[in-house]
N, C-alpha and C positions, 0 to 999 in steps of 0.2 A: 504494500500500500504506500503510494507517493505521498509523503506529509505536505501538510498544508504547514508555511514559512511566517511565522511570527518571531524570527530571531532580528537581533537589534544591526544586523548584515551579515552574511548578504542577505538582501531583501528579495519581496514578489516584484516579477517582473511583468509589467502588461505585456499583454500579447502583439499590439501594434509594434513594443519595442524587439518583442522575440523577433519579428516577423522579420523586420531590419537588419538585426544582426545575421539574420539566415538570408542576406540576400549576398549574389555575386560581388565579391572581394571590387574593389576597385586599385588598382596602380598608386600605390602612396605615394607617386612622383607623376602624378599626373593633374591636369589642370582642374577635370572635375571633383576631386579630392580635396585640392589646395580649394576650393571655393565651398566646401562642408568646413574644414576648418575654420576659414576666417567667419564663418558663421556660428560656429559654435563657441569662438571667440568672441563674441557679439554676444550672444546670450548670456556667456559668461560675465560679462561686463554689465548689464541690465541685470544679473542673476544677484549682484554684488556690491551693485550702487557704486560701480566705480568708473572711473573714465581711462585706467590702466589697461593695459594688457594683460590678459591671463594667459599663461603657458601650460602648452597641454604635454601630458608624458606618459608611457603606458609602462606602468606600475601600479603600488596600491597607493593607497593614503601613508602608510608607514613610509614608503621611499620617498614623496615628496618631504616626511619630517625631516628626513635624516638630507637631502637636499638643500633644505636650507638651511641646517645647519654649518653643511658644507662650502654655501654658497656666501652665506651673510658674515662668517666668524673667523678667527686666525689663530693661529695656535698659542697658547697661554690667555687668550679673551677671557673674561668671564660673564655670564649667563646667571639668570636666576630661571629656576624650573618651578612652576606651580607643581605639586606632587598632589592631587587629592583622589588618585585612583590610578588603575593599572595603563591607561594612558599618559597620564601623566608622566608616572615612572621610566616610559619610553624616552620620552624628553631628555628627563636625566641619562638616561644607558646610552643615546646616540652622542649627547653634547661629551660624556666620558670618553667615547671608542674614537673621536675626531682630537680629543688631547685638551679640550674647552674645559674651564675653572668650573664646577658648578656650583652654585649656593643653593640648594633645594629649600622651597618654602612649603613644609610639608602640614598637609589637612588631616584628620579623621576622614576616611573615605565616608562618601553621605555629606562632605561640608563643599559649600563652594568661597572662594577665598573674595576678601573683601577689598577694596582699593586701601583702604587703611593699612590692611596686611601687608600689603605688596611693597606700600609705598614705607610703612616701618622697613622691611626688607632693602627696599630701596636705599634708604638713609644710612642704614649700615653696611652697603656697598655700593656706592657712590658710585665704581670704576666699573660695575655690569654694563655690556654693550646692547645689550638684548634680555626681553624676556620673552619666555615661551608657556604658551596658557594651552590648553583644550578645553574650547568651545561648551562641546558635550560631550561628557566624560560619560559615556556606554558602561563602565565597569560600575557604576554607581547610581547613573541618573541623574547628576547634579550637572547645572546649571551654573555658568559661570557670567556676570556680567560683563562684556566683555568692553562696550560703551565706557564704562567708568573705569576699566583696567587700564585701558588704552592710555585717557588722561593722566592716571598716575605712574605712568611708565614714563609719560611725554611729560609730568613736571620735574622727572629726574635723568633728562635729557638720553633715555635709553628707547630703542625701539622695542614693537611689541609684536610677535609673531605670532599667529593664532591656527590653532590645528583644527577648521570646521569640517571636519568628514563625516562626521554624525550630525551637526545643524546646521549644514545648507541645502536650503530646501524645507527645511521644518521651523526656524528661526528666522526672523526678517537680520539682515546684516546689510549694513550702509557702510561701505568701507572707508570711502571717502570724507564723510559726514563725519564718523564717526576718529579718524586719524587712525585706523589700522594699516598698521605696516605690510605687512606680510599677512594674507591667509593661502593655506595652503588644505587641499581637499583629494578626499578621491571620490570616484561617483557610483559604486556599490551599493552606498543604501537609501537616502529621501528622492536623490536624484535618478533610481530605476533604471539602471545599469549594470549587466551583471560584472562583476570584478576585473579589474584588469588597466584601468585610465585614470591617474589623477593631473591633479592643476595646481598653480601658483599662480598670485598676482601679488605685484609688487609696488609700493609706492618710489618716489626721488628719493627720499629718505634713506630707502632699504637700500634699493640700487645703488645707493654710496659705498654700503659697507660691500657690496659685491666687487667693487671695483679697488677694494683694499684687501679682500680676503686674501689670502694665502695658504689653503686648504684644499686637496688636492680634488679636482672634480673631472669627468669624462665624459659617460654618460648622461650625467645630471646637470652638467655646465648652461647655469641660464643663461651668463651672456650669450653661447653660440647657437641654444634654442632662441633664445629670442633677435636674434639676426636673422637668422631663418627662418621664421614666421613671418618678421617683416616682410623681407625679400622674396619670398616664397608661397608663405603659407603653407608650409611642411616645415615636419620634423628632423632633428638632423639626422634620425635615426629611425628604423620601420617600427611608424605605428600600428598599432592596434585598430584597422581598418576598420574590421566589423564591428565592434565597440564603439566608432566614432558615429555608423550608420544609425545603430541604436541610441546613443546618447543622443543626438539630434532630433529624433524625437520624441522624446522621453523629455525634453527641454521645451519642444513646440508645445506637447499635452499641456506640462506646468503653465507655460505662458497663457496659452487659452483659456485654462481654467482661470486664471488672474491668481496673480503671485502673493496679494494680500488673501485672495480664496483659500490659496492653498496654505497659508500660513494659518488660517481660520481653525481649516480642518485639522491640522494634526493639533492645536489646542483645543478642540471638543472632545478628536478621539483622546489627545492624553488624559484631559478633564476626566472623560467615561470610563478608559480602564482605571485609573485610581480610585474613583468609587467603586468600581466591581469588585477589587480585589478587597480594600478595604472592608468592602461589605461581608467577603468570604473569611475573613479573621487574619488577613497580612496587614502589614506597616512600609507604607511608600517609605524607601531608605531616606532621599534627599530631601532635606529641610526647602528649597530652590529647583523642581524638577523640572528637567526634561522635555520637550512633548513628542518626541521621537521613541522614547522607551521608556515602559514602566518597571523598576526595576523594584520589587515586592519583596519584603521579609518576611520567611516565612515563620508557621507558630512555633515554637518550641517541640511541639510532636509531629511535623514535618521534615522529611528529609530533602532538599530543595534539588539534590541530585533523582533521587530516585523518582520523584513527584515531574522531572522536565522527562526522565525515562518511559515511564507512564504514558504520560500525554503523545508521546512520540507512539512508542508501542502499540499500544490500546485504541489511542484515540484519532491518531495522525495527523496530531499538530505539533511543529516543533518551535519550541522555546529553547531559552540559554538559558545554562546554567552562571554561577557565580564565579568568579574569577579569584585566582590567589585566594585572600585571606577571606573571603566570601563565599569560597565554595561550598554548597550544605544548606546556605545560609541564605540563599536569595534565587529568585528568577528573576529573570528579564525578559522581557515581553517587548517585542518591537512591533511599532503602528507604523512605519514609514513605509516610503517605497509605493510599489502597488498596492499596500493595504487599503481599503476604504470601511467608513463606517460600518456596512452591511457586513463586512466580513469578523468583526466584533462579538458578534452575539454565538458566532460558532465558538470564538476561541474560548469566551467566558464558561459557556455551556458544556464546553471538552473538559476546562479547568476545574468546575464543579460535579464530574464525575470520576474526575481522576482523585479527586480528593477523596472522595466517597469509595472507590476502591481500597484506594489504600486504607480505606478504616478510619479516615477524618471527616466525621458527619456533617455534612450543611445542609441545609435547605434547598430542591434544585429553584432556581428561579431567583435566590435571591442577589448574586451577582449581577445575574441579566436584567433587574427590576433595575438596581443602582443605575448600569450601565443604559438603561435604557431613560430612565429620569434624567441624565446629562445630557446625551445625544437627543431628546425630544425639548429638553427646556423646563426639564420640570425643577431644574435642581442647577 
């Protein structure tokens, strides 16, 4: 039995965008190619509120991190990493293995870090070139602001790099408006693509530090991608064709639907599953959540492994389980991607029988009441 995909990435892919990726390969050196690109450079640029360039790269979201680290920093730099979950942590492991100082400002996973934080952090290292946040930290559900991060990075003359691969597309971000330096994405999950293509945009700011780095880059070198996009519209290197097919439109859907629409919806759907879950006896981890994934604690007499087993098994829907020091301890529940509201009442409905399996009694219906008073307005 094919599970139905409620993990927090990779996501459900609509079928329009299947349909795309299964169409005949185009010549990644050919002119009709190069005119998808600069068009999906386009969106990107409207997806982002910015007037930059965005570079495109076929990789994940992880290799765009560790790109900019390579691209914006120099050897002995130092870096402050927000740490408030297994994303985070990444930050710290790439800015290590490139030879970068790091001052980690570490959270309670479940916290999201406040500009006060950062900028305490800040004042005791004056000489950080850079800080490095995610957006939406998947491992936890917490929500980071990244509006007021930005400012307090920029009154301590450091840029701010921001990992959005879990909230672009679920999160409104104004890049420009807002002074973010650097965001950097891949498009696996709100953006309904299956894995394989991330991006960067850059502002003058960042672009500075690239032009002073000295850390060695190849593959990932933006200045010579983005010479080549200019002059070209291609990559310097073969992209990920079929991926471009489908992201394109899997971009067009978003637009149509209107991109405050679509920001709407993943805040009713997060709104809905947290009262579902709620309703069934969990505790939303993050004080600040998400609306791309709900990530649920479970009771004390749940095993949060064998209850995502379950539902997989049994029921064929697949959830995450907990990451590192949360495994046992939590599910994650992804609404993004191709998720839509109607697709909700199944997963609740699966959730509250896999509990009842396992010998954790509820009530059937009472998840799906919760969830159904958010998404109708009653609550």
């Amino acid at each position: 039995m094919k599970s139905k995909l409620f993990t927090p990435g990779p996501t459900k892919i609509p079928g329009a965008v299947l349909s795309a990726v299964g169409k005949q390969v185009l010549h990644h050196r050919s002119p009709e190619f190069s005119e998808k690109v600069r068009h999906v450079q386009d969106e990107f640029g409207r997806l982002l509120q910015t007037h930059h360039d965005a570079l495109l790269f076929t990789c994940s979201g992880t290799g765009m991190m560790e790109a900019a680290v390579a691209n914006l920093l120099s050897r002995g730099d130092k870096a402050i990493c927000v740490n408030n979950g297994n994303f985070g942590e990444r930050w710290v492991e790439i800015c290590k293995a490139y030879g970068v100082e790091v001052v980690e400002l570490v959270l309670e996973w479940g916290k999201s870090v406040t500009p006060e934080e950062l900028g305490k952090s800040l004042d005791n290292h004056p000489d950080a070139k850079a800080v490095f946040i995610i957006h939406s930290e998947t491992s936890t559900g917490a929500l980071n602001d990244i509006k007021s991060l930005a400012k307090a990075a920029h009154d301590h003359d450091a840029i701010v790099v921001i990992d959005a691969t879990s909230s672009v597309g679920v999160h409104e971000i104004r890049m420009d408006e807002w002074g973010i330096d650097v965001i950097v994405a891949g498009t696996q999950k709100a953006l309904m693509t299956p894995p394989g293509l991330a991006f960067v945009a850059l502002n003058g700011r960042a672009w500075g530090l690239v032009s002073d780095s000295d850390l060695p880059t190849y593959y990932f070198d933006f200045t010579k991608t983005w010479k080549r996009l200019q002059k070209k519209g291609q990559t310097p290197f073969t992209t990920a064709v079929s991926l471009v097919h489908g992201l394109e439109v899997a971009l067009a859907m978003m637009e149509d639907e209107g991109w405050d629409n679509v920001y709407a919806r993943h805040a009713r759907m997060g709104a809905a599953m947290r009262a579902a879950v709620e309703a069934l006896g969990f505790e939303v981890l993050p004080e600040f959540p998400v609306n791309g994934v709900t990530v649920a604690v479970c009771p004390d007499d749940v095993d949060g492994n064998r209850l995502v087993r379950t539902l997989d098994d049994e029921f064929g829907v697949r959830v995450a389980g907990g990451q590192n020091r949360l495994s046992g301890k939590v599910i994650r529940i992804g609404h993004m991607g191709g998720i839509r509201e109607r697709d909700l009442p199944m997963m609740v409905g699966a959730l509250e029988s896999a509990l009842n399996t396992m010998g954790k009694c509820v009530e059937c219906g009472t998840g799906l009441a919760a969830l159904q008073n958010v998404l109708m307005g009653k609550r």
